[in-house]
DRENSE-19684 format. One record per residue: x, y, z of N, C-alpha, C in turn; chain; residue number from 1. Coordinates in pm, whole numbers, always signed. Layout:
> n.px, n.py, n.pz, ca.px, ca.py, ca.pz, c.px, c.py, c.pz, chain, resi
> X, Y, Z, X, Y, Z, X, Y, Z, A, NUM
...
# end
This chain:
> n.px, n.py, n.pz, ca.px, ca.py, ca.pz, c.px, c.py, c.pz, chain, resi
> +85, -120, +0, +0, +0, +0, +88, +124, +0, A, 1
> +33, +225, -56, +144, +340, -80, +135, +433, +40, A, 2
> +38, +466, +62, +76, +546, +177, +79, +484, +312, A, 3
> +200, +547, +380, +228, +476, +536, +114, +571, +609, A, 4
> +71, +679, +599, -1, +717, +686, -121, +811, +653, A, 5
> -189, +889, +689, -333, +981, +699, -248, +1077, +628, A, 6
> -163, +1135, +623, -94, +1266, +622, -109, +1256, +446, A, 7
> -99, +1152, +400, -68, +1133, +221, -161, +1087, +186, A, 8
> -268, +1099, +214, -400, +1092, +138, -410, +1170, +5, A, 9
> -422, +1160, -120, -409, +1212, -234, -551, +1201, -296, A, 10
> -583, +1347, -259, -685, +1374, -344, -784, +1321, -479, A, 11
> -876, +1280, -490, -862, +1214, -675, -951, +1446, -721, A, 12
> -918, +1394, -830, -936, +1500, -936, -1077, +1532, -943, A, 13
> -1157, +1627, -920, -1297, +1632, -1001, -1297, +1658, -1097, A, 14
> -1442, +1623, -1166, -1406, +1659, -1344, -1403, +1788, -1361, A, 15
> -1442, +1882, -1254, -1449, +2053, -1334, -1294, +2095, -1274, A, 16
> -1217, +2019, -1246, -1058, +2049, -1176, -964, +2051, -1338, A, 17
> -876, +2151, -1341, -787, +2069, -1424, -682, +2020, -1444, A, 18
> -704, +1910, -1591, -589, +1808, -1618, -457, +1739, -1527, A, 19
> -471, +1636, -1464, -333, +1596, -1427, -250, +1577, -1501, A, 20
> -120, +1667, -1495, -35, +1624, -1633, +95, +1511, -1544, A, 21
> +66, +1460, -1499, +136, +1363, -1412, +61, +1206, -1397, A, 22
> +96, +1069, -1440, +34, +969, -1436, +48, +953, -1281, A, 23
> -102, +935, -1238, -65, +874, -1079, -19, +746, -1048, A, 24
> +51, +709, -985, +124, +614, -985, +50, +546, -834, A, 25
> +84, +353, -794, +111, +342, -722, +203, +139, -685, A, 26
> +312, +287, -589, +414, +151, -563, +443, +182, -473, A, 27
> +481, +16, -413, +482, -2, -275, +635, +73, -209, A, 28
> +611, +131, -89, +727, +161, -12, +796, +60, +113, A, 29
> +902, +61, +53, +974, -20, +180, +1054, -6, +345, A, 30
> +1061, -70, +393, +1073, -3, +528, +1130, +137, +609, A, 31
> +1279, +110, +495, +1347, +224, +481, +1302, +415, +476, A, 32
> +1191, +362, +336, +1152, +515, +329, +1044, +516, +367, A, 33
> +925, +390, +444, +838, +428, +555, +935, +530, +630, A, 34
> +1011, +461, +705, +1066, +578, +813, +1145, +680, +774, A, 35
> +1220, +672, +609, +1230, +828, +605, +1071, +931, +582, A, 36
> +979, +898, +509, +854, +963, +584, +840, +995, +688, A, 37
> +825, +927, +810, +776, +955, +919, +880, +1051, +1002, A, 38
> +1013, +1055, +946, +1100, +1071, +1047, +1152, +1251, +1008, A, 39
> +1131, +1235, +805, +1202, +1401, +785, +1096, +1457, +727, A, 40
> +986, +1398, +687, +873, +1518, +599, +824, +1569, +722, A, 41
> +793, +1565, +854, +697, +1639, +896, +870, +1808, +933, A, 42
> +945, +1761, +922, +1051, +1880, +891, +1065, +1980, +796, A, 43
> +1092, +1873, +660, +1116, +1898, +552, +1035, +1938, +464, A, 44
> +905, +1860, +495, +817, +1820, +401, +706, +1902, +429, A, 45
> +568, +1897, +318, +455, +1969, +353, +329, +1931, +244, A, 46
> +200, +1919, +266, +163, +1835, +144, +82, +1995, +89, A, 47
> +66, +1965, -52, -50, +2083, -110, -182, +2016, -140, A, 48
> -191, +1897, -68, -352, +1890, -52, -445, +1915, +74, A, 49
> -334, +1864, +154, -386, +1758, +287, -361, +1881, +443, A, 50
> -469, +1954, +462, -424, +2093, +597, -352, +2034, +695, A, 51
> -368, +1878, +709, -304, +1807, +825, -129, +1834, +794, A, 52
> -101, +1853, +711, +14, +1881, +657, +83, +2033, +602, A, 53
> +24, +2135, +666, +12, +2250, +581, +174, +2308, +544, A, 54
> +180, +2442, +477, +280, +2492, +485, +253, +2650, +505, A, 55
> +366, +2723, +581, +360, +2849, +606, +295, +2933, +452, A, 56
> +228, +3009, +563, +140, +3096, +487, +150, +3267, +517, A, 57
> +170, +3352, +425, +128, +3486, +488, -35, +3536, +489, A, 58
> -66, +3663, +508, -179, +3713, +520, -256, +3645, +459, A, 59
> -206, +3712, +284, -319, +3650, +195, -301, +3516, +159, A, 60
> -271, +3398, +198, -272, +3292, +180, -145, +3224, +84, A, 61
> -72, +3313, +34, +55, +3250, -10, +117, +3210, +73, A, 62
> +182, +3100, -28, +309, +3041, +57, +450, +3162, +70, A, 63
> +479, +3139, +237, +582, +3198, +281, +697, +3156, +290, A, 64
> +774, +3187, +179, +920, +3071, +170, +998, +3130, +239, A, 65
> +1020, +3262, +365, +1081, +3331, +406, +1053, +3222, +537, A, 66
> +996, +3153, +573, +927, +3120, +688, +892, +2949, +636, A, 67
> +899, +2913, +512, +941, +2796, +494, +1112, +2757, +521, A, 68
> +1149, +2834, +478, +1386, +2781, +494, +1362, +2860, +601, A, 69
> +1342, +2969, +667, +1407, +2992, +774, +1492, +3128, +746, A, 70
> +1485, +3148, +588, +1538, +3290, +615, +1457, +3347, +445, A, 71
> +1549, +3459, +399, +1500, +3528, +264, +1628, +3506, +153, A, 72
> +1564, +3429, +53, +1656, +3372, -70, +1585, +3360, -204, A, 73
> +1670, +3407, -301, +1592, +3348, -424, +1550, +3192, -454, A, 74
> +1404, +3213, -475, +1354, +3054, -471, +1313, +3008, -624, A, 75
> +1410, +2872, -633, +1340, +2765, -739, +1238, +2686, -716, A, 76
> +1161, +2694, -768, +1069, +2554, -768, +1100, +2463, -849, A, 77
> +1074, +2314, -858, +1149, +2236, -938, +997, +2142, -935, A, 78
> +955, +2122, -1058, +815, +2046, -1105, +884, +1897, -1074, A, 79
> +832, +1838, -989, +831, +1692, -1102, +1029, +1622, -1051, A, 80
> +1085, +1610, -935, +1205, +1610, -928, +1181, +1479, -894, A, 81
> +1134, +1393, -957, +1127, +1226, -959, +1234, +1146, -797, A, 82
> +1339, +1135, -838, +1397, +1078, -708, +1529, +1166, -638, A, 83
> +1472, +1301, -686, +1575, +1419, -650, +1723, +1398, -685, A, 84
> +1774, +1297, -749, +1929, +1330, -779, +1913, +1423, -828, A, 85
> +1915, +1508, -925, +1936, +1636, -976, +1888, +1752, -875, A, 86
> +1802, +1750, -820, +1776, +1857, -707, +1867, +1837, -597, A, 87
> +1892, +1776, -533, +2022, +1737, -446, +2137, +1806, -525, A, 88
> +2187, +1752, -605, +2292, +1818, -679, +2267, +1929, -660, A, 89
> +2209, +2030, -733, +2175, +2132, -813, +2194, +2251, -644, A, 90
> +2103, +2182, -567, +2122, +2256, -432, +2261, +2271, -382, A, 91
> +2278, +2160, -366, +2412, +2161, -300, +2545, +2259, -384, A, 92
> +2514, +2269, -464, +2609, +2335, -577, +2569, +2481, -569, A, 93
> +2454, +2543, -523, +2409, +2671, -540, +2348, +2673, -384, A, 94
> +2411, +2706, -294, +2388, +2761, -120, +2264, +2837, -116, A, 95
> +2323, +2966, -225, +2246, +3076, -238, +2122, +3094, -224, A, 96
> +2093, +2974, -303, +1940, +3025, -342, +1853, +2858, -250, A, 97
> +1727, +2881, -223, +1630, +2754, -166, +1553, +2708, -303, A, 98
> +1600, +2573, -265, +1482, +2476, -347, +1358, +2392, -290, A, 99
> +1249, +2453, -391, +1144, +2406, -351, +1079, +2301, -451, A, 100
> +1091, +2150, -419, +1084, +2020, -475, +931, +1988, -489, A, 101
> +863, +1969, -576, +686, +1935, -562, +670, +1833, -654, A, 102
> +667, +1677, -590, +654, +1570, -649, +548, +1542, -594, A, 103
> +457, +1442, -707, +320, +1361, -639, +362, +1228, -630, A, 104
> +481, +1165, -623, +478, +1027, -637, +575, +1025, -474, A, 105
> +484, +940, -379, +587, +923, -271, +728, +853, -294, A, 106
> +707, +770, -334, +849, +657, -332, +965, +788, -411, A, 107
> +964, +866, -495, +1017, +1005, -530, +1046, +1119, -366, A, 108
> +910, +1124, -315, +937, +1198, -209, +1056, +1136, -110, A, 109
> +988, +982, -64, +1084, +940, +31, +1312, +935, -5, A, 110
> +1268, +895, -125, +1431, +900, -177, +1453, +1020, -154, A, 111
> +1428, +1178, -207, +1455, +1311, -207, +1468, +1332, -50, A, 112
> +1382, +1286, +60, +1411, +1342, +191, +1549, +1281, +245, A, 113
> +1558, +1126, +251, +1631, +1072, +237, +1809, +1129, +188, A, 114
> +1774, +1174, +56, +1930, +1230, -16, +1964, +1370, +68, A, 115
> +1850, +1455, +80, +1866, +1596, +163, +1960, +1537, +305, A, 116
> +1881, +1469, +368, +1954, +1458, +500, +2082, +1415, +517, A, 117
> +2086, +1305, +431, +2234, +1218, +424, +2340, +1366, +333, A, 118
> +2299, +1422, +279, +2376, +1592, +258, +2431, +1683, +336, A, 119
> +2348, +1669, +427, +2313, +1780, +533, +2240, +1875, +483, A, 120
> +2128, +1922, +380, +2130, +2020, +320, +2031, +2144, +399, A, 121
> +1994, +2229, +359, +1948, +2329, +491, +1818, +2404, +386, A, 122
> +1885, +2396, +229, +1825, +2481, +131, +1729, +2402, +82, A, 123
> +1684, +2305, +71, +1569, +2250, -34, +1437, +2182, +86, A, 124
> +1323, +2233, +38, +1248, +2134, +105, +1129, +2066, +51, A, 125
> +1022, +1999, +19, +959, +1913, -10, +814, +1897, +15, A, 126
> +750, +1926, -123, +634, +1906, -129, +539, +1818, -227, A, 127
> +454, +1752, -118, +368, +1655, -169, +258, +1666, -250, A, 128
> +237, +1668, -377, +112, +1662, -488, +108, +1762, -607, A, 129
> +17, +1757, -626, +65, +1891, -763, +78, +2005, -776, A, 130
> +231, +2025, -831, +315, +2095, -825, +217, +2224, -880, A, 131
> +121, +2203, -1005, +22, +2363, -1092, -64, +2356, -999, A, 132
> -97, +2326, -877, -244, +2332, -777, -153, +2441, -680, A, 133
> -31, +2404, -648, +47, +2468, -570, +61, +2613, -624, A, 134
> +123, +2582, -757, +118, +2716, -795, +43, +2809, -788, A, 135
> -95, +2784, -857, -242, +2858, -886, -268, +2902, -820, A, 136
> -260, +2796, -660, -359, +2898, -570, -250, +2966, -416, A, 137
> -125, +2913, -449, -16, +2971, -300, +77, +3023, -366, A, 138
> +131, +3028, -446, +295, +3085, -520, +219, +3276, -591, A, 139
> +312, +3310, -473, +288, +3453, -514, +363, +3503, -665, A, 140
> +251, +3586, -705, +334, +3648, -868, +422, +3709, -829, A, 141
> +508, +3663, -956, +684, +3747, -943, +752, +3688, -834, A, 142
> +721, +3603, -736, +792, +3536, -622, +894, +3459, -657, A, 143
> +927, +3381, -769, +1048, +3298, -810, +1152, +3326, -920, A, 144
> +1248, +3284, -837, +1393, +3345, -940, +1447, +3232, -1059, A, 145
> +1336, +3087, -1052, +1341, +2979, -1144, +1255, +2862, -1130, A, 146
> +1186, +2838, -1253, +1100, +2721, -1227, +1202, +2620, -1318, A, 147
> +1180, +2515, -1308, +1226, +2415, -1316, +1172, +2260, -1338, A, 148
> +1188, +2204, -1498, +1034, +2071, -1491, +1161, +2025, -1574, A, 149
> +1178, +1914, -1559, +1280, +1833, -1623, +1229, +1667, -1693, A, 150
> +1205, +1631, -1775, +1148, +1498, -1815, +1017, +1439, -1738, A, 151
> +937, +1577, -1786, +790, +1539, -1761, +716, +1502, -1812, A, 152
> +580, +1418, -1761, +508, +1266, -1828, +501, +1328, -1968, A, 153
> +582, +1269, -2053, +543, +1291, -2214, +450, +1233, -2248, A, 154
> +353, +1188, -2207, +200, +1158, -2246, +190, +1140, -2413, A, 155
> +277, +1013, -2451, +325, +1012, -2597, +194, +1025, -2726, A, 156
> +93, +905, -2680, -11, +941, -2762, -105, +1127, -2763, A, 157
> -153, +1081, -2910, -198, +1216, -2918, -291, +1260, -2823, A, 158
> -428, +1132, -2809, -524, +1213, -2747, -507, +1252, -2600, A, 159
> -377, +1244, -2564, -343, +1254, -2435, -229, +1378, -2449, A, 160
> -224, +1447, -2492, -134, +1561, -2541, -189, +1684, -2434, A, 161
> -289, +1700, -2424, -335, +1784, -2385, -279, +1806, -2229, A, 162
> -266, +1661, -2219, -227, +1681, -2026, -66, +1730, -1968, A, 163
> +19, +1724, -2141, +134, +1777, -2086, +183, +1895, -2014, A, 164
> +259, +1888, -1934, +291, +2030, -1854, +325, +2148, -1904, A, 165
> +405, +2135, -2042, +413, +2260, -2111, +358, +2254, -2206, A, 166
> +259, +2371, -2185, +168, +2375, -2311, +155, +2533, -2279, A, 167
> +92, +2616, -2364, +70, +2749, -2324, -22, +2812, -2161, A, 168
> -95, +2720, -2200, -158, +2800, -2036, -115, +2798, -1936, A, 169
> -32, +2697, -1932, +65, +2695, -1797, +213, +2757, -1819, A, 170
> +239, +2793, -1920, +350, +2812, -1934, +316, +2926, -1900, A, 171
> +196, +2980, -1946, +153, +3169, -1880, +180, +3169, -1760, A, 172
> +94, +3077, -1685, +114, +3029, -1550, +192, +3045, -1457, A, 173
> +301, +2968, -1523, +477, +2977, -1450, +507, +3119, -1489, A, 174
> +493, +3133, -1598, +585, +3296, -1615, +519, +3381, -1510, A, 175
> +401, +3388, -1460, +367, +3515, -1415, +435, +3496, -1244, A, 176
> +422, +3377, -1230, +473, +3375, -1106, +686, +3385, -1093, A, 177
> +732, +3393, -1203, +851, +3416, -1191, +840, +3570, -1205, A, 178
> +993, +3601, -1129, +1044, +3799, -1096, +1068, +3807, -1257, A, 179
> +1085, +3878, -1315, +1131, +3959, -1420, +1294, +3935, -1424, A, 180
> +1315, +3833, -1493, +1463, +3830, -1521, +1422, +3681, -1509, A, 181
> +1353, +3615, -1391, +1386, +3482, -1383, +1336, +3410, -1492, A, 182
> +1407, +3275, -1463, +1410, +3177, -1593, +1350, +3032, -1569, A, 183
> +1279, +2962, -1670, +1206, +2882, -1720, +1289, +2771, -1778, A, 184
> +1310, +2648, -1713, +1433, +2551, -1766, +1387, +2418, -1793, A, 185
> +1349, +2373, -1901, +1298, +2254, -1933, +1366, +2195, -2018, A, 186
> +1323, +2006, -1997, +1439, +1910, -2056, +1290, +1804, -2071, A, 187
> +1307, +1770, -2217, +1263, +1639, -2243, +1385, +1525, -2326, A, 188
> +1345, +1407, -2335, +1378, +1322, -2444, +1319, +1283, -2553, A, 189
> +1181, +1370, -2545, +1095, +1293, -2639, +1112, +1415, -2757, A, 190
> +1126, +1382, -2876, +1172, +1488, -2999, +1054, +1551, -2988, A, 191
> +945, +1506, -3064, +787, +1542, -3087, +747, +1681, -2935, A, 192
> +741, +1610, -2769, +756, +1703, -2690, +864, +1778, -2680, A, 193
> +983, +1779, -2728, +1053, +1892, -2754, +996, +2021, -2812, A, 194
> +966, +1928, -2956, +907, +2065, -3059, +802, +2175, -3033, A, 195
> +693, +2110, -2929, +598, +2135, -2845, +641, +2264, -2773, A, 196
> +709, +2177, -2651, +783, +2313, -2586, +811, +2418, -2635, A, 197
> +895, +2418, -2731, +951, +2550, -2797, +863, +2588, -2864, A, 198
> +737, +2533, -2921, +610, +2622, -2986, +574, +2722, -2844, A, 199
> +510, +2626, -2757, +485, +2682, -2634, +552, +2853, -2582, A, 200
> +703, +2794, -2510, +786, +2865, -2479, +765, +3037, -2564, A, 201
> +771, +2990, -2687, +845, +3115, -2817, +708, +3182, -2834, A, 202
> +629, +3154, -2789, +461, +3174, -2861, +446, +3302, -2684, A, 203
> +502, +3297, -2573, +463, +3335, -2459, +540, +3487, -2494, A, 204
> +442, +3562, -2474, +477, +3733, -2540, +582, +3746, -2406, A, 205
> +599, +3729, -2294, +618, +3749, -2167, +828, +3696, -2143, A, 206
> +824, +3597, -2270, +964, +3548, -2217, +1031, +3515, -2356, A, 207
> +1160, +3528, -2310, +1260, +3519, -2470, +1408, +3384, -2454, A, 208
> +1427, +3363, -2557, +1532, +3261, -2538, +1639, +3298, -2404, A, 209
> +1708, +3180, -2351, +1814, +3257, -2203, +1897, +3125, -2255, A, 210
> +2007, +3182, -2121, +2071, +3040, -2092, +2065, +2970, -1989, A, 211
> +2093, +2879, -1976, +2073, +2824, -1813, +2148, +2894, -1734, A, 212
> +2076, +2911, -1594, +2129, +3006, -1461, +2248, +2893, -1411, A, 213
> +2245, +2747, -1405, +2313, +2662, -1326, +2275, +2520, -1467, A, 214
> +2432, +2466, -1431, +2425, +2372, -1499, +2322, +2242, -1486, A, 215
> +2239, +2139, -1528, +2180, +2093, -1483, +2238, +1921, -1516, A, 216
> +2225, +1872, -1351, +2306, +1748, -1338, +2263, +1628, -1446, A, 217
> +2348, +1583, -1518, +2275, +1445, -1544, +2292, +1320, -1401, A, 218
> +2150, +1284, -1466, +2092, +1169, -1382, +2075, +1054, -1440, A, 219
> +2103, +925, -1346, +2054, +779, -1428, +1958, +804, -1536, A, 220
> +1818, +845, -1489, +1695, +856, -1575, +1735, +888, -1711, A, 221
> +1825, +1020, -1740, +1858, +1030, -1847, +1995, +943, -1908, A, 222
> +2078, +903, -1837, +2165, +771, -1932, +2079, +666, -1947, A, 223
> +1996, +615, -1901, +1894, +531, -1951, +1835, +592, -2055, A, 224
> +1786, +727, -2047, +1722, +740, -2236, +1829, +779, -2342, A, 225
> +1947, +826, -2292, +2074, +848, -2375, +2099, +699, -2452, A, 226
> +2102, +583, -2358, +2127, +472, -2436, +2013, +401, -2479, A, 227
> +1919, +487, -2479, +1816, +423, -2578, +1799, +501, -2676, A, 228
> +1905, +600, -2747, +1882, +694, -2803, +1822, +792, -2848, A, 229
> +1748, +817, -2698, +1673, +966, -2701, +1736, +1048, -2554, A, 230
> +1841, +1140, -2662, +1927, +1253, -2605, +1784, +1328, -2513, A, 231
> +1880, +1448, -2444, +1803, +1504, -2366, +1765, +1661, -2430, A, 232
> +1734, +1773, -2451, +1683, +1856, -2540, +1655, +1950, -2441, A, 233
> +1758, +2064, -2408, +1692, +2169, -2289, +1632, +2277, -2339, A, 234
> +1565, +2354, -2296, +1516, +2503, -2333, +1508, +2571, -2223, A, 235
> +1558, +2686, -2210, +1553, +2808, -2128, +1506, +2912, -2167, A, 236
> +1415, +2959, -2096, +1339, +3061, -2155, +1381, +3220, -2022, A, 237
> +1381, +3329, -2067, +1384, +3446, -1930, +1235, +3494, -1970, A, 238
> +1209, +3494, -1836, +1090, +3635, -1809, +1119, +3803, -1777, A, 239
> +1074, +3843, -1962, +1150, +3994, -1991, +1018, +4088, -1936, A, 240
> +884, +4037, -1921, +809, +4165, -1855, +676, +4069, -1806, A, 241
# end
């Protein structure tokens, strides 16, 4: 059974909600990351469904990342950081700034709390369910200095296209909630969702080609599609107004 406890109860979708662009998954957890659950998310961690789990909030109901880390830093959000090697990295390499991790798949969560601690890390912390619910209704506009979605569900058939994460409305989405300067960093393997993206991306009046702010780690996930010969394909986009 996937969840060890009340705290990870996962919402199902109503039909007037929209699109999960994430397949829900479920697999079993083993003893190990039962107890990294129990032992670093109620620290680390925070869910965006479940109030039993909340996260700091100001007045108007945004999330308070000044009061999530513990101090005031430019914040990434990172869509979708599957079993956090690359967010681990990526943190640890950049002090500066806090990462904010929003995966819906536990066995993802438990590894990521897991890698933070065995780090020591102080900057990244961890949230449970979807990452555009989080956004929409707690991530203040202009609040982030980088979003971040790296090999997300390519939902290969057509009639399922619709549920991918970058598509224009969300890509509006993310931009409005990034500062003016910050940047938009996406990686697929799939050619077809490549081409997508960059329709997406180039089509958003709001943001123009960039380069990446920080190098971005390779991970198993991607030498597994490297040797199946589908390279990895980044795009960076800045938010110019």
């Amino acid at each position: 059974m996937e969840q060890p406890s009340d705290a990870f109860r996962h919402r199902a979708a109503a039909p007037h909600e929209p699109l999960r662009t994430f397949h829900p998954r479920r697999v079993g957890l083993g003893p190990a990351r039962q107890e990294a659950l129990r032992r670093l998310f109620p620290q680390l961690g925070f869910s965006v469904h479940d109030e039993a789990a909340p996260f700091p909030r100001r007045g108007d109901g945004t999330l308070d990342a000044a009061g999530l880390f513990g101090r005031t830093a430019p914040l990434v959000l990172e869509i979708g950081p599957g079993m956090g090697e690359a967010t681990v990295a990526a943190a640890a390499a950049d002090p500066a700034r806090d990462w904010l991790a929003v995966e819906a798949h536990l066995p993802g969560i438990a590894a990521l709390l897991l890698a933070i601690d065995q780090a020591g890390l102080t900057n990244v912390r961890v949230g449970h369910g979807d990452a555009l619910e989080l956004v929409r209704r707690a991530v203040a506009p202009g609040s982030l200095d980088e979003v971040r979605a790296f090999f997300p569900d390519p939902w290969p058939k057509a009639r399922h296209h619709k549920r991918r994460l970058i598509q224009p409305a969300h890509v509006a989405l993310l931009r409005s909630r990034l500062a003016v300067g910050g940047t938009l960093h996406t990686a697929t393997d799939w050619p077809d969702y490549a081409e997508q993206m960059l329709a997406a991306l180039s089509s958003d009046p709001g943001l123009e080609p960039a380069e990446a702010l920080t190098a971005r780690p390779t991970t198993a996930f991607e030498r597994k599609a490297q040797a199946a010969g589908r390279p990895a394909r980044d795009l960076v986009f800045r938010r110019v107004r």
